[in-house]
ZADO-1210 file (C-alpha; in nm, 4 decimals, padded with zeros to 6 digits):
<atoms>
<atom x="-01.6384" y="-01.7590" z="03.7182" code="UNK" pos="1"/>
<atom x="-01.7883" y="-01.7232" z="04.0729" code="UNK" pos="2"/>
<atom x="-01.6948" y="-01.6540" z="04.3729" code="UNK" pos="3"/>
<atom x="-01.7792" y="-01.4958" z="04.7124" code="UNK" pos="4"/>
<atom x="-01.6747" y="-01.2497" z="04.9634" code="UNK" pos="5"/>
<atom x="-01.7544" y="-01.1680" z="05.3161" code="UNK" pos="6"/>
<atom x="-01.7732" y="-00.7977" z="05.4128" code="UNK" pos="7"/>
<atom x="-01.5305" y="-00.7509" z="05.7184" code="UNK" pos="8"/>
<atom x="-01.5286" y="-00.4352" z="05.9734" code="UNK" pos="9"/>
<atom x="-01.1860" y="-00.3160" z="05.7948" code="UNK" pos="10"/>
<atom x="-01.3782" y="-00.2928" z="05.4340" code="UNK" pos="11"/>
<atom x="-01.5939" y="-00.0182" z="05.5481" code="UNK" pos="12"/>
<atom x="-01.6015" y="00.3543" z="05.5469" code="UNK" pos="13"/>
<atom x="-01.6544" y="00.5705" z="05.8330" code="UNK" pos="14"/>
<atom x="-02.0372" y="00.5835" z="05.8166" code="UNK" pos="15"/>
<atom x="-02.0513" y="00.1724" z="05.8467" code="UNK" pos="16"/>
<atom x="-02.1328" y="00.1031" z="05.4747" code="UNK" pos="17"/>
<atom x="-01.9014" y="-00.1054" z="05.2621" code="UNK" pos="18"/>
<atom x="-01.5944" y="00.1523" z="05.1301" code="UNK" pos="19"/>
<atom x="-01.6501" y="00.1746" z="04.7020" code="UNK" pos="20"/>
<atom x="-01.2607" y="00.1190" z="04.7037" code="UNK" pos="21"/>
<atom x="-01.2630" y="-00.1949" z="04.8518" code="UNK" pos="22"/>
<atom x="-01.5741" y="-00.3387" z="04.6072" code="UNK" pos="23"/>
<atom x="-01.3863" y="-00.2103" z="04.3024" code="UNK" pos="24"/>
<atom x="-01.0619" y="-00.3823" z="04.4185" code="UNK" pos="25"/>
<atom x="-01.2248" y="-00.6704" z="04.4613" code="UNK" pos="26"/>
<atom x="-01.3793" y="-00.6873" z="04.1233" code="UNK" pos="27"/>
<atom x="-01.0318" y="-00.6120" z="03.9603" code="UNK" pos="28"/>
<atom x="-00.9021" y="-00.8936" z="04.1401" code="UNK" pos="29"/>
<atom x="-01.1656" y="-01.1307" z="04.0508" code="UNK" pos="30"/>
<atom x="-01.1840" y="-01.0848" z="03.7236" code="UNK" pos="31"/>
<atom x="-00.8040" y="-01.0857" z="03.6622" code="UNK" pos="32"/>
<atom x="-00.8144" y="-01.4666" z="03.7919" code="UNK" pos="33"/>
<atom x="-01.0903" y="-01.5048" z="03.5528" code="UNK" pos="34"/>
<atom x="-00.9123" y="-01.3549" z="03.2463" code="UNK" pos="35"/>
<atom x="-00.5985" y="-01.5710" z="03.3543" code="UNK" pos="36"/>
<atom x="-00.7798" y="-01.9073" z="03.3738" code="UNK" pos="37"/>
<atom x="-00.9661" y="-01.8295" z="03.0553" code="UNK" pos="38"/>
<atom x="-00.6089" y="-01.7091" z="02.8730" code="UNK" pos="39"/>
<atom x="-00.3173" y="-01.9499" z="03.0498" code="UNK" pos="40"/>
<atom x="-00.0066" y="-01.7986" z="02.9826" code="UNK" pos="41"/>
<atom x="-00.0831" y="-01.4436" z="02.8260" code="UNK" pos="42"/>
<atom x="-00.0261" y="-01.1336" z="03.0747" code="UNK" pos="43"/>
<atom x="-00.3297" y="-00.9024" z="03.1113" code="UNK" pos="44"/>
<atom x="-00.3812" y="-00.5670" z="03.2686" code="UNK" pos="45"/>
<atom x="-00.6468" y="-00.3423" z="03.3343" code="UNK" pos="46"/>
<atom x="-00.7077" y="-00.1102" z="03.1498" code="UNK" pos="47"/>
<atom x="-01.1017" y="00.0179" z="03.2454" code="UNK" pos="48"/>
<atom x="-01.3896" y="-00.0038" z="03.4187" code="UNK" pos="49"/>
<atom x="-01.7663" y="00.1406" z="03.2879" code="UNK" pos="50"/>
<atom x="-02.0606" y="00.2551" z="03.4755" code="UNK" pos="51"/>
<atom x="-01.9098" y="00.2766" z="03.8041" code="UNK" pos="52"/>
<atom x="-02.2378" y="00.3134" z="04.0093" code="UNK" pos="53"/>
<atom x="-02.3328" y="00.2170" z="04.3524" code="UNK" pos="54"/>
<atom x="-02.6845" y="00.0588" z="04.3453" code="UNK" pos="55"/>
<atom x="-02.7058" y="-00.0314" z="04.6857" code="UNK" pos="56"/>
<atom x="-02.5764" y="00.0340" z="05.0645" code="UNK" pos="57"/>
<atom x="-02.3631" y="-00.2553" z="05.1432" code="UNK" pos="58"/>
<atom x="-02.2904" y="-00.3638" z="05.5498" code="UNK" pos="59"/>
<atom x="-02.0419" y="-00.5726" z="05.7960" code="UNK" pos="60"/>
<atom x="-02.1234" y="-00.9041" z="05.7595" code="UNK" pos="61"/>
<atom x="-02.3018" y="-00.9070" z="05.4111" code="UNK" pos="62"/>
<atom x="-02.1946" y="-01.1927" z="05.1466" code="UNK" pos="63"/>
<atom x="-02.1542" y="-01.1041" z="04.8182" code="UNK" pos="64"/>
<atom x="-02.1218" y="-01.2675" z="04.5249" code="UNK" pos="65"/>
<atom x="-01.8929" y="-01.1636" z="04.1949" code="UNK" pos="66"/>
<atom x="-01.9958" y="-01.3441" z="03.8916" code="UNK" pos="67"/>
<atom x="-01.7472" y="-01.2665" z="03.6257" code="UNK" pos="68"/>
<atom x="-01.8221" y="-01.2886" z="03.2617" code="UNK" pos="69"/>
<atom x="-01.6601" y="-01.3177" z="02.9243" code="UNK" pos="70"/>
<atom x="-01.8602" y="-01.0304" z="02.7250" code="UNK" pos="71"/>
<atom x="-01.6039" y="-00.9703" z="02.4487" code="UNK" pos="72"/>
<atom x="-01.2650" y="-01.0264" z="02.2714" code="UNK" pos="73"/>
<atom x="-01.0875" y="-00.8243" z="02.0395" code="UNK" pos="74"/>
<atom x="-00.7357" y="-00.8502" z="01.8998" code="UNK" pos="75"/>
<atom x="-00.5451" y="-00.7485" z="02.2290" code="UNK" pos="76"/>
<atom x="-00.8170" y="-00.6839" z="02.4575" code="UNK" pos="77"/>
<atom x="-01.1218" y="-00.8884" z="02.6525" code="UNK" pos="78"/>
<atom x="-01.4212" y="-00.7435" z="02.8326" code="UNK" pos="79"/>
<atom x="-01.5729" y="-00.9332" z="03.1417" code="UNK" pos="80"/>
<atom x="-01.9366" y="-00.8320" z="03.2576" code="UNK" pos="81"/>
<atom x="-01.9170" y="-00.8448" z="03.6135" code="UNK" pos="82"/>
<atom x="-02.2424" y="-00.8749" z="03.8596" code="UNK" pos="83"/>
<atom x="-02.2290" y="-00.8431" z="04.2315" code="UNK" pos="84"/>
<atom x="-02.5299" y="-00.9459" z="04.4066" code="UNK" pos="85"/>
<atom x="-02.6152" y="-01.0283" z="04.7980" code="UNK" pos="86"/>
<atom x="-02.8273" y="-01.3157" z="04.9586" code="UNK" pos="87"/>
<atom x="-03.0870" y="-01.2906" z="05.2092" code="UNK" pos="88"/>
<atom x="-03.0251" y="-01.5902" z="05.4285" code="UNK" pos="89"/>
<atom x="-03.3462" y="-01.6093" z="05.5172" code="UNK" pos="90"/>
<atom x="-03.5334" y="-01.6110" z="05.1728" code="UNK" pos="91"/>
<atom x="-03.2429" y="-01.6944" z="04.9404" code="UNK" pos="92"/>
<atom x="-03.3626" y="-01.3992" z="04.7280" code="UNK" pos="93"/>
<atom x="-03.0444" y="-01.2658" z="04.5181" code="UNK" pos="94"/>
<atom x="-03.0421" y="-00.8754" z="04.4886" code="UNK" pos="95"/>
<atom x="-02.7932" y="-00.7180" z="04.2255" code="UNK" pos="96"/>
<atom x="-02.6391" y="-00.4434" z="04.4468" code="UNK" pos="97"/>
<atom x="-02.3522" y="-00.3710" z="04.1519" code="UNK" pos="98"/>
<atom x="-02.2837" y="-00.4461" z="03.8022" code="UNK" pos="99"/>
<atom x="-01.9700" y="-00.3478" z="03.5612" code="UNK" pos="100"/>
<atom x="-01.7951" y="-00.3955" z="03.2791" code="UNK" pos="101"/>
<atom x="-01.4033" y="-00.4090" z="03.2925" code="UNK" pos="102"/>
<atom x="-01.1244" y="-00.4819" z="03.0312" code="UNK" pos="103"/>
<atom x="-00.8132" y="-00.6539" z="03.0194" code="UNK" pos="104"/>
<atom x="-00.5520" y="-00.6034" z="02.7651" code="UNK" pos="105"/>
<atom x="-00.2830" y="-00.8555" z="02.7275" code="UNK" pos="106"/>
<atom x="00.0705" y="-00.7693" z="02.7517" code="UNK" pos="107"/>
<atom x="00.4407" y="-00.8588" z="02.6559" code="UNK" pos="108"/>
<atom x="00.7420" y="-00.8934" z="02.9002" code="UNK" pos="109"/>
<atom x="00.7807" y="-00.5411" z="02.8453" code="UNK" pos="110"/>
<atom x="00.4297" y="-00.4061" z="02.8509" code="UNK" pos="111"/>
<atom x="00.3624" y="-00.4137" z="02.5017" code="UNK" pos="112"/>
<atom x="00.0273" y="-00.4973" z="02.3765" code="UNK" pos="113"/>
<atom x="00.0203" y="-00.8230" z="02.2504" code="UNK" pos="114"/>
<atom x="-00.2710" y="-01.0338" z="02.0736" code="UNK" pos="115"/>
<atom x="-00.4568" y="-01.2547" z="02.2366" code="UNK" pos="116"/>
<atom x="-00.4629" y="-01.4818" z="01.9412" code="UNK" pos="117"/>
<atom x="-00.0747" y="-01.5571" z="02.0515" code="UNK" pos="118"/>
<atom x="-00.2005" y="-01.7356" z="02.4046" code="UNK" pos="119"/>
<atom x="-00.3734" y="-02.0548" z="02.4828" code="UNK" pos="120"/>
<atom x="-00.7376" y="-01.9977" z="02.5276" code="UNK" pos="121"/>
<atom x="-00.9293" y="-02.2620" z="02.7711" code="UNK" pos="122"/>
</atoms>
């Protein structure tokens, strides 16, 4: 799944650079829609995020891109590989300013795990 972002004067920290919170938020969210398109009807939460590392200096105004996905699936869980990357208007030239791995477990009514196996996958 893919989808964009525009970075807004409230997403950024005091120096004037995109706020890590905000990025990591935002890949949480994204890849919870994904997870929930690819599994309709199962409940997933997260449960972790790898490598959290800030490749580049992000600023007001910047695009991004999120690119969610499906690495792996195990009995209750899924991993999505996540890249974020920016465009240069000018040149169209993509640069990877982020990258992650995060992963979903899927849940009962009562926030049990549950296997995946149980839900509709798409």
């Amino acid at each position: 799944m893919e989808t964009h972002k525009l970075v807004m004067p409230e997403h950024l920290n005091h120096y004037g650079f995109l706020f890590g919170g905000n990025l990591l938020k935002w890949i949480d969210e994204v890849s919870y829609i994904a997870v929930t398109i690819d599994y309709p009807g199962c409940n997933f939460v997260t449960v972790g995020m790898d490598n959290i590392k800030f490749k580049k200096s992000i600023r007001q105004g910047t695009i991004l891109c999120f690119e969610s996905k499906k690495n792996h699936v195990g009995t209750t869980s899924v991993e999505y590989v996540v890249d974020v990357t920016r465009e240069e208007i000018a040149t169209g030239q993509k640069e990877l300013v982020f990258t992650t791995r995060i992963t979903f477990v899927s849940v009962d009514e009562n926030g049990n795990k549950r296997p995946i196996s149980m839900a509709r996958q798409r």
